[in-house]
N, C-alpha and C positions, 0 to 999 in steps of 0.2 A: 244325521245317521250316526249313530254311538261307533254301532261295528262296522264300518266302512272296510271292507279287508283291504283298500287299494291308498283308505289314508296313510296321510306321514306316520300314526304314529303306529299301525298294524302293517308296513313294509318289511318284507323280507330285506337280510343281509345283503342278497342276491339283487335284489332291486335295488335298493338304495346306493351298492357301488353301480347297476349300471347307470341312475339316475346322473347321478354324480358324473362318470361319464360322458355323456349326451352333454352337460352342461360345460366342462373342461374342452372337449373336442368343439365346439359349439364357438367357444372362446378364440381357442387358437385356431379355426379355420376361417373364420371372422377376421383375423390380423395376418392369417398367409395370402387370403383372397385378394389385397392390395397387393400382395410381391408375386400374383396371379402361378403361387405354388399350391400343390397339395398336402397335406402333413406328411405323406410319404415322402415327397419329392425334399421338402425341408431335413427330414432328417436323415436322407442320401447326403447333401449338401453340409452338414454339421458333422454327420459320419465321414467323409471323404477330405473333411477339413482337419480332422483329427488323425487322418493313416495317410498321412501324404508319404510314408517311409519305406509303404508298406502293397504290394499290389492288390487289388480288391476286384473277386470277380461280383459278377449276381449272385451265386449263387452264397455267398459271404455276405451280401445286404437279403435274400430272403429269410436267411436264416435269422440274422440282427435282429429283424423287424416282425417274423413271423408271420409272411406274405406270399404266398404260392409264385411260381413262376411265370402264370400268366399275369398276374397282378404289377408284380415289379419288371416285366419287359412292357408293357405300357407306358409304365412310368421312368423307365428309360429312354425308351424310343422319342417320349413329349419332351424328357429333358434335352434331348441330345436336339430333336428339331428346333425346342429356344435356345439352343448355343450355349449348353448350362452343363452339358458332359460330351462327350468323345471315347472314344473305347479303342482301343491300339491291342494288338498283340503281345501277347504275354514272352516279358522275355525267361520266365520259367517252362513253360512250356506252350507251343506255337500252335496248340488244337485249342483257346485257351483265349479271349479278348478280358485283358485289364481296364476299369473302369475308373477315369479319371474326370475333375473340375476341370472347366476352360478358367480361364479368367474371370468373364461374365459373372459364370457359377460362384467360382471361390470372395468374388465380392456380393456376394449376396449373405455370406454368412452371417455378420455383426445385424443383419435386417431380420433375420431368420431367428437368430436369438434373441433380440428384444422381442418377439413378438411371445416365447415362452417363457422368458423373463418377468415378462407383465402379468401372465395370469398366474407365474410364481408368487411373486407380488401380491396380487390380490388373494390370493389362499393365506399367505401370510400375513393380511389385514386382518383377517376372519379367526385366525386360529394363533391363540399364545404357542410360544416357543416350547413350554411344555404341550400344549395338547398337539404339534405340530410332532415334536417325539414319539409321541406315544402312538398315534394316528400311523406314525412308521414302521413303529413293534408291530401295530394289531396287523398293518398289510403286508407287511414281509413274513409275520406268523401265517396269513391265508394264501400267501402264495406260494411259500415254501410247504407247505401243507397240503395243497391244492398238487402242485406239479409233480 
């Protein structure tokens, strides 16, 4: 079929980044499934590794992540029953629970990033250091564009 409109080579921009998508997410839930996280739950764990200075409620990880409220109390409530977060009152203000890593959690991190490390990796098998540039320009061009 010459005009296939759903071939590779007649895909919208639109399609093609979700494609891409599907494939990337695809990757890294594939290497969280063994540390039996969800990619939410990984980058609470990499996010919370990173502001240990700092209090962090939910409503500071829906925002990060761009995840409704009911979404990311799921995925606290599961982390908190595998012993991977705790939530303590805020000593800013006591209407207010701060959300912190156990231990458990906080050793999970280095496991958490090889696993996006690797499909780092593998994009930078595929794509030179220039088309890796440039591939940056055009998506920081459609996102700052886009929002």
């Amino acid at each position: 079929m010459e005009n296939d409109v759903l071939s590779h080579e007649h895909l919208t921009l639109s399609r093609m980044i979700h494609n891409l998508d599907k494939i990337e997410f695809s990757l890294i839930n594939n290497g969280l499934k063994q540390l039996n996280l969800s990619n939410i739950q990984s980058l609470i764990i990499i996010y919370l590794t990173n502001k240990t200075n700092s209090e962090v409620f939910q409503k500071d990880l829906e925002k990060e992540f761009g995840v409704t409220n009911p979404t990311m109390t799921v995925s606290i409530k599961s982390m908190i029953k595998k012993d991977l977060l705790f939530k303590e009152k805020s000593l800013k203000d006591g209407r207010y629970f701060s959300i912190h890593l156990t231990e458990k959690g906080a050793s999970m991190y280095q496991d958490c990033m090889k696993v996006y490390e690797k499909v780092d990796n593998a994009n930078k098998g595929i794509l030179t250091p220039e088309e890796e540039e440039e591939y940056r320009r055009l998506t920081n061009k459609l996102i700052n564009g886009l929002d």
